[in-house]
N, C-alpha and C positions, 0 to 999 in steps of 0.2 A: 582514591574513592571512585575517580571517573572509570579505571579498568572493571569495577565489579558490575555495574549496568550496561546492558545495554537496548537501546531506545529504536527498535523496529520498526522502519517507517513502508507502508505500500506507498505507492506512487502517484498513480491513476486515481483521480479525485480524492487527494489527499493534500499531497504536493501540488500537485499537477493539475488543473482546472481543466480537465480531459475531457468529457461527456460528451458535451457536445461534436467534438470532432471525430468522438470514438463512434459516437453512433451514425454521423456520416457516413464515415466508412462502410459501417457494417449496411447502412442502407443500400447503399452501390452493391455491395456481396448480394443480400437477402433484401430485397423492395420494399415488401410487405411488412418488416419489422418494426413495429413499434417504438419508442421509447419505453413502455413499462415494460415490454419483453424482453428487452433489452436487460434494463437492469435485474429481473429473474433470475436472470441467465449467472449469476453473479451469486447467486443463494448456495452456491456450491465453485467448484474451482473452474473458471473460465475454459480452461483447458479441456474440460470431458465435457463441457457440453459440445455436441455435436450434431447439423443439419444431414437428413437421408442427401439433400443433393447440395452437394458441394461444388460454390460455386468458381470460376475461372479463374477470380481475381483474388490476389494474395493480401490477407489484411494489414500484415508492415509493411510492404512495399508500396501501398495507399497511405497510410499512417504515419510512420515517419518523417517523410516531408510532412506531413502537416503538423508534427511536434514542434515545428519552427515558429509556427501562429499561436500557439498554446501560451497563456499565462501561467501563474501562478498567485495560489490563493492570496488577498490581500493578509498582512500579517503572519504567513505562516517562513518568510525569510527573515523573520526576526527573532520568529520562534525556536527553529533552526539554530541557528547561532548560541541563543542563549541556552538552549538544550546541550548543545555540544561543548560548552564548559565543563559540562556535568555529568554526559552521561558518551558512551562510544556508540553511534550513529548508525545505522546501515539500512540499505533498500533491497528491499524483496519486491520483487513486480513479477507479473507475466509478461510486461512489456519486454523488449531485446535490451541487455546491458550500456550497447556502445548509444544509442540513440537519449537512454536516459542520463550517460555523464554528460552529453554534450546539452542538456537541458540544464544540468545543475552548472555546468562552469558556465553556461551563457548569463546564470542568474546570480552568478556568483558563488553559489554554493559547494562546489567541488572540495573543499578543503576541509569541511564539516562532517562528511561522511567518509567512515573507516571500506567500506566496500560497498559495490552496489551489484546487487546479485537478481538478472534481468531471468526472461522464460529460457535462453541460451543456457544456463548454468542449468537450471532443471525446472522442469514445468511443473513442481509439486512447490508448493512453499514451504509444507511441512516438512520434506525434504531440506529442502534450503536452512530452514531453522534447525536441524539437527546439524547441516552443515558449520553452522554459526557455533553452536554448542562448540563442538569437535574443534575446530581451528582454533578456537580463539578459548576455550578452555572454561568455558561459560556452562549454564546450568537454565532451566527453566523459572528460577526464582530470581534471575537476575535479570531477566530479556519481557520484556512487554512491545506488544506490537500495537503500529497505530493505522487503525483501517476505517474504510467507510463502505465495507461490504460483510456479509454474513459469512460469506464465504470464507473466507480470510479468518475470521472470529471462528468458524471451526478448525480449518487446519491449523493455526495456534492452538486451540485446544486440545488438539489430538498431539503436541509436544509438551502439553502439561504448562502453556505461555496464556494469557492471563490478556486483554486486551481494551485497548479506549477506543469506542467510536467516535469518529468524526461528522456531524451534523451536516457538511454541505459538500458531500459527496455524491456517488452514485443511488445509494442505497439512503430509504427513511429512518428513520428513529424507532418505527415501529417494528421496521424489518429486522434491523440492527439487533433489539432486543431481545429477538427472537435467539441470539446465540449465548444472551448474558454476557453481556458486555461488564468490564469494573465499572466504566461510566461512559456516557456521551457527552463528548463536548461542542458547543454551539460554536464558539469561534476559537481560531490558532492559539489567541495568546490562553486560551485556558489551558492549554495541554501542558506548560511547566507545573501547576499546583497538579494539574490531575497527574500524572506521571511520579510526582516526588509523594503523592498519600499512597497510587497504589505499591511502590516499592514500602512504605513502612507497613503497610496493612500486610502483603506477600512477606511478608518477615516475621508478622505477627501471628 
């Protein structure tokens, strides 16, 4: 049963209680940045947005050490687990691959997800999800992604994948919507029912 799904997770205010340090960073890059421009910038793929001047400092090599201060959502390490009975696992980020396993084994997590497919592997996610298709012999009706940007919720779409928004992430509820989300969930432990109705509904 567990080979036929699998349970797409983004990272960065997902897993990962990121925000805040993301937008540190980026305030050292860009001063003037806001928090709500920040998360805008997220309405489409992190990756093509682009500043005319680019600034000196590189944003993983700020970033990463400070993945080491980074929590994780309450309850979503439990979620994790119980997921992973059930369903085959895997992380698509724009973050870098090696800096995010070193976040899951520090949390314990390592052994729950099947791969974890960082911006190194390809800075498209839609990309990446055909990738997933192709290796592992999967199809669009079997992959659901769990994000908390709009962004994410289109390039899923654009592979015909199907997605749950997560409520205390980057991105609102309102914005979220704007991609047609299957649903948003408020907290981690709803993602088991929500996950196990959208696969029977995607069958239906």
């Amino acid at each position: 049963h567990k080979k036929f799904h699998f349970v797409l997770f983004d990272f960065d205010g997902v897993i990962a209680d990121s925000f805040s340090v993301a937008l540190q960073v980026n305030q050292m890059l860009y001063p003037r940045l806001t928090a709500d421009e920040y998360r805008a910038r997220f309405l489409g793929n992190i990756n093509k947005w682009r500043e005319e001047h680019r600034p000196d400092i590189d944003f993983f090599t700020e970033y990463i050490p400070k993945m080491k201060t980074m929590g994780i959502f309450p309850g979503m390490r439990e979620a994790i687990k119980e997921l992973s009975r059930l369903y085959t696992l895997v992380i698509i980020s724009s973050t870098l691959t090696a800096p995010i396993k070193e976040f899951v084994e520090r949390q314990g997590l390592g052994v729950f997800f099947a791969e974890i497919m960082g911006n190194d592997v390809h800075e498209s996610k839609a990309q990446k999800i055909d990738m997933v298709f192709s290796k592992y012999g999967t199809d669009k009706h079997s992959c659901v992604f769990i994000t908390d940007t709009l962004g994410d919720i289109k390039e899923a779409a654009h592979c015909g994948v199907g997605s749950i928004g997560v409520s205390w992430g980057f991105q609102d509820e309102e914005t979220l919507r704007l991609g047609n989300p299957f649903c948003i969930v408020q907290k981690p432990q709803e993602l088991p029912s929500a996950i196990a109705r959208y696969f029977v509904d995607s069958r239906g």
